[in-house]
Each structure stands twice: as structure tokens, then as C-alpha cells.
C-alpha positions in Angstrom: -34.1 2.7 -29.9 -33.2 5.3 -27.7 -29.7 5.8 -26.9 -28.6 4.8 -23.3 -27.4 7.6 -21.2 -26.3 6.0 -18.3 -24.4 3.1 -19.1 -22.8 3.0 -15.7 -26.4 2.5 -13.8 -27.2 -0.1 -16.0 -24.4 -2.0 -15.3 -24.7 -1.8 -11.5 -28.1 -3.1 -11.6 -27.4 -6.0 -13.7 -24.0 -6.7 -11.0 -26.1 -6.1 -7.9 -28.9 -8.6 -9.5 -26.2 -11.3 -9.8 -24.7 -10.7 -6.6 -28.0 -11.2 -5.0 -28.4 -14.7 -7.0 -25.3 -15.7 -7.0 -25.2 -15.4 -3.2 -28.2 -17.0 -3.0 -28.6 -19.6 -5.4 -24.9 -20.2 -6.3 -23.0 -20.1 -9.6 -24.7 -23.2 -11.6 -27.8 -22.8 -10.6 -28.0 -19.3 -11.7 -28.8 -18.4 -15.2 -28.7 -15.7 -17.5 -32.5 -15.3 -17.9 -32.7 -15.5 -14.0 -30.3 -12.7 -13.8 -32.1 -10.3 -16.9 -35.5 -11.4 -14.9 -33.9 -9.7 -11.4 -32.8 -6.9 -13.4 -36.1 -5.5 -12.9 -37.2 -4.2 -16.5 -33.4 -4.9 -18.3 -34.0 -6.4 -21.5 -31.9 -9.3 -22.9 -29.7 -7.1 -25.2 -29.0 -4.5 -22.6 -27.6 -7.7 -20.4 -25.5 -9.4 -22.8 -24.2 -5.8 -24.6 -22.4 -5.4 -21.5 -22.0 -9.2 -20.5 -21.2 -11.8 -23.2 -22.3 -14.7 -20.8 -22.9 -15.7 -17.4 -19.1 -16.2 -16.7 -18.1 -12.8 -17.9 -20.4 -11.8 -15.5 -19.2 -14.2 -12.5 -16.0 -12.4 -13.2 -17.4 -8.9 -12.8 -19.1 -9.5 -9.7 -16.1 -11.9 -8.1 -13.3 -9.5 -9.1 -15.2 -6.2 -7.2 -15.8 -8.5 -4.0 -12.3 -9.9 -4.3 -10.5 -6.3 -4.7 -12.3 -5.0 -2.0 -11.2 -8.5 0.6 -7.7 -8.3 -1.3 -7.4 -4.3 -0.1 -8.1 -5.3 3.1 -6.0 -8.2 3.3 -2.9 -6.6 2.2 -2.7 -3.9 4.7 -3.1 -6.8 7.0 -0.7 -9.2 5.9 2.1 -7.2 4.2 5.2 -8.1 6.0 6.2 -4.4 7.9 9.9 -4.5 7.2 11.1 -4.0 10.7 13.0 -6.7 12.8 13.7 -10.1 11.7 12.0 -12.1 9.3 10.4 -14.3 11.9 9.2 -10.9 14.1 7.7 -10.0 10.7 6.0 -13.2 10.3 4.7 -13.3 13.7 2.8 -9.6 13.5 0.8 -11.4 10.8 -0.9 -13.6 13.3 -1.2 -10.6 15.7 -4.8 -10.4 17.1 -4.3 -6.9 16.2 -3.4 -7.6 12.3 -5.3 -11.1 12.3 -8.8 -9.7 12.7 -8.9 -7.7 9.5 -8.2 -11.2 7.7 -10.6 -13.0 9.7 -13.3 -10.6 9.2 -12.7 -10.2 5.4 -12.4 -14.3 4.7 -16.2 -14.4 7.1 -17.5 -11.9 4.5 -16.3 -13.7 1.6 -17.7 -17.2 2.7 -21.0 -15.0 3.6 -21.4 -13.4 0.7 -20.0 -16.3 -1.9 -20.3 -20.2 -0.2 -17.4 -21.2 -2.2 -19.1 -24.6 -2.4 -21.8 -23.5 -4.1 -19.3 -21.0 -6.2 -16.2 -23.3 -6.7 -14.9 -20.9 -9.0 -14.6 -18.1 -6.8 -12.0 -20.8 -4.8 -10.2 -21.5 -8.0 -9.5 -17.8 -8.5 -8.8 -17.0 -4.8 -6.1 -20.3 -5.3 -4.8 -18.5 -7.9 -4.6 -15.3 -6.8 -2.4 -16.7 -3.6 0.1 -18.3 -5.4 0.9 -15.6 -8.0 1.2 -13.4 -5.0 4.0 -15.6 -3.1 7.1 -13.2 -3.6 6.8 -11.0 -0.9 6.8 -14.1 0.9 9.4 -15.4 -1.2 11.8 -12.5 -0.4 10.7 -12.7 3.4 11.9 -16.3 3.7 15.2 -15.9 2.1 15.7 -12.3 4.5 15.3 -15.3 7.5 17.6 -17.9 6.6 20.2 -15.0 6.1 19.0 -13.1 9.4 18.8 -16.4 11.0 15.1 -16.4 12.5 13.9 -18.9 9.7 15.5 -21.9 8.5 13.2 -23.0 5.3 15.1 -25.8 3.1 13.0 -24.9 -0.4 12.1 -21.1 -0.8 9.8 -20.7 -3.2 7.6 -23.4 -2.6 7.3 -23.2 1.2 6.0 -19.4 0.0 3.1 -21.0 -1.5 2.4 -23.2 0.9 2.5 -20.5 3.4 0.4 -18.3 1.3 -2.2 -21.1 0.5 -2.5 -22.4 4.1 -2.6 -19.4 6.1 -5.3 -17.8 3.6 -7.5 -20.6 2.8 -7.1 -23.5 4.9 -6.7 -21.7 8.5 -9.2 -18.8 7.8 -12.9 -19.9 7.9 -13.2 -19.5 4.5 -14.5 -22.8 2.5 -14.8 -24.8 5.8 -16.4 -23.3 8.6 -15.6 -25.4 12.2 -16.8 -25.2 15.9 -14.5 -23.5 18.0 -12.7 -26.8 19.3 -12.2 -27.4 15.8 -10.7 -24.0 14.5 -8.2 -24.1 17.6 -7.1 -27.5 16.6 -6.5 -25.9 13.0 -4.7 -23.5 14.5 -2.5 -25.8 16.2 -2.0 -28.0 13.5 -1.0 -25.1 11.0 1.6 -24.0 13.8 2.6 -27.4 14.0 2.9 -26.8 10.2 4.8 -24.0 10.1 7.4 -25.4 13.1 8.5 -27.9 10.5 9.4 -26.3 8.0 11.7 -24.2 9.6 9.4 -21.1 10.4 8.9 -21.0 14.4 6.1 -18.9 14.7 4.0 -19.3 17.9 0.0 -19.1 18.8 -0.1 -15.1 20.7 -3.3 -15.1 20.7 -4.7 -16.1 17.2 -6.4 -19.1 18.2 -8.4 -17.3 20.9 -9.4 -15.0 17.9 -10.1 -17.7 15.1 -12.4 -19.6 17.9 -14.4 -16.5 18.2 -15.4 -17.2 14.7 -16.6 -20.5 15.3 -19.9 -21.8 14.5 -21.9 -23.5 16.7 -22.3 -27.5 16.1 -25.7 -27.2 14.6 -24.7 -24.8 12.5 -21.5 -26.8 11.7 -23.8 -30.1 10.8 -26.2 -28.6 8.3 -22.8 -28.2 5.9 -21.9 -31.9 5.9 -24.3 -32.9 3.6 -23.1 -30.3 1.0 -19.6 -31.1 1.2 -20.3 -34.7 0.5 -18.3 -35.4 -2.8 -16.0 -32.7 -2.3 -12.1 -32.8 -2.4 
């Protein structure tokens, strides 16, 4: 057999051939063979000498799409370490700095429908709460400052980090534009109680703009029946 002397080609055709079907088809219904039949020529053992199985492979694909969207996010949401905590805070939700979220969560749901890739949301989950101490040290800067006033540290860190980058941004649940103002009404409302004052300068205007339309928004429904 003759020796391959570009291992690194190979590889991107059999991760661009998964891309492509798990963006289309999603994670379960996607098999190996379907992957090593969009390889274009790849045999079996050229796949699986790079790839053990299908979810080796998931992880290949979802860790380059999720460095990329995680580069972008944390230039966007690293706290800039002038002013108070809360002035810190409230940059984040900056048109300015918000966009560069927005527009790397819209690529993400585009490119993997975490309901037809659930683990993709399971890693981003993850991800968010290991990634709380910036957050962590931010809060604790406030109550001393005196621009926060968050009774339990560590875990209003994760709920920050879990709400503001999954559950506000269009990311598993797309919404009409009435609906992603009210989510962004409610998650100030949020953030008011537990002692972070933070107020809408303009980031609902700019999460609406993401909106879909209420067609759109229907033909979801029927494949989030079931879910959580």
C-alpha cells in the first residue's frame, strides 16, 4: 500500500465531509459509512486510522467550529478592567461588543442546529461553566467597589455565564423579534435581582434584528416537541 504523503489533506476532507453532514443531517442521523461515502474516494481504513468512530469525529469537527466562535467571543466578552465592576459588565451588552456575540451564536445555530446536534449544547454547557472565574472575580470586584451586590458568588457566575450565552443569544431557540425583546427584558429583569443592575442601552434593539420571522419561527415547533 502506498504510503500516505499528505496526512494533513486527508484529514480535512474527511472533517469538511462531516461538517457538511453533520450540518445537514445532524449528529444521529449521520453515520460513519455516510461520512467515508462523502469523502469522495477515502477508503474505510484511511477514515477510521485517523478517526476511531463517529464521536471522535464529532469532536474534531465541533472543537474547530467552537475555537473559532470561542476566539471571537472572548474578545467580546472579556471584562476590560476599567471602571467599576458594573461599567464593566454593562460594555458587554454594548451594541458595539454585543454584535460580535450575536453574530458568532447565529453562525453556530446555522452551521450546527443544536437540536439536531444535542451534543454540541452539552459541550457549549460545559464549556460556560468551567469558564465562570473571570466572572467570579468580576462579581466579588463589585460588591467591594459597590456597583454589584450578588449574595452567592460563584454560582450567580454561572448563571450569568449560562444565561447570557445560551439562553439570551439566538442560539438553541430562535424567536420573532417581539419575542427576543421580551428575552431581553426578562434576562435584565434577571440580572436586577440578583443584585447586578445592568440596563438595556441598546441590546434589545440589536438581538431583535436577529429575529426570525413568524413563519420561520413556526416550522421549529414541531422539532422541539419533546425537548427540555
Amino acid at each position: 500500500m502506498a504510503r500516505n504523503t499528505h496526512p494533513e489533506l486527508t484529514l480535512e476532507r474527511i472533517i469538511k465531509a462531516a461538517t457538511e453532514l453533520f450540518t445537514s443531517q445532524g449528529y444521529d442521523k449521520t453515520s460513519m459509512q455516510d461520512i467515508i461515502d462523502a469523502t469522495g474516494g477515502l477508503s474505510k481504513g484511511a477514515v477510521y486510522h485517523h478517526f476511531r468512530s463517529k464521536e471522535d469525529l464529532f469532536d474534531a469537527v465541533a472543537n474547530r467550529l467552537m475555537k473559532t466562535i470561542s476566539e471571537t467571543n472572548n474578545k467580546a466578552q472579556t471584562p476590560s478592567g476599567q471602571g467599576t465592576a458594573l461599567e464593566q459588565l454593562q460594555s458587554l451588552f454594548s451594541p458595539e461588543r454585543a454584535r460580535k456575540r450575536l453574530e458568532a451564536a447565529d453562525l453556530m445555530f446555522r452551521k450546527f442546529n443544536p437540536k439536531a446536534n444535542p451534543k454540541m449544547l452539552g459541550m457549549e454547557f460545559t464549556a460556560l461553566v468551567d469558564e465562570r472565574d473571570d466572572f467570579v472575580d468580576l462579581f466579588k470586584q463589585g460588591n467591594q467597589d459597590g456597583s454589584l451586590h450578588v449574595d452567592h458568588v460563584e454560582q450567580t457566575a454561572e448563571v450569568f455565564r449560562l444565561l447570557a450565552n445560551m439562553w439570551l443569544l439566538p442560539f438553541f431557540r430562535r424567536g420573532t423579534q417581539t419575542e427576543l425583546r421580551a428575552r431581553a427584558a426578562c434576562f435584565f429583569s434577571i440580572m436586577q435581582g440578583l443584585g447586578i443592575p445592568l440596563h438595556d442601552q441598546g441590546f434589545s434593539d440589536l438581538l431583535a434584528s436577529f429575529g426570525t420571522n413568524a413563519e420561520d419561527n413556526n416550522k421549529e415547533k414541531p422539532e422541539s416537541e419533546g425537548s427540555i
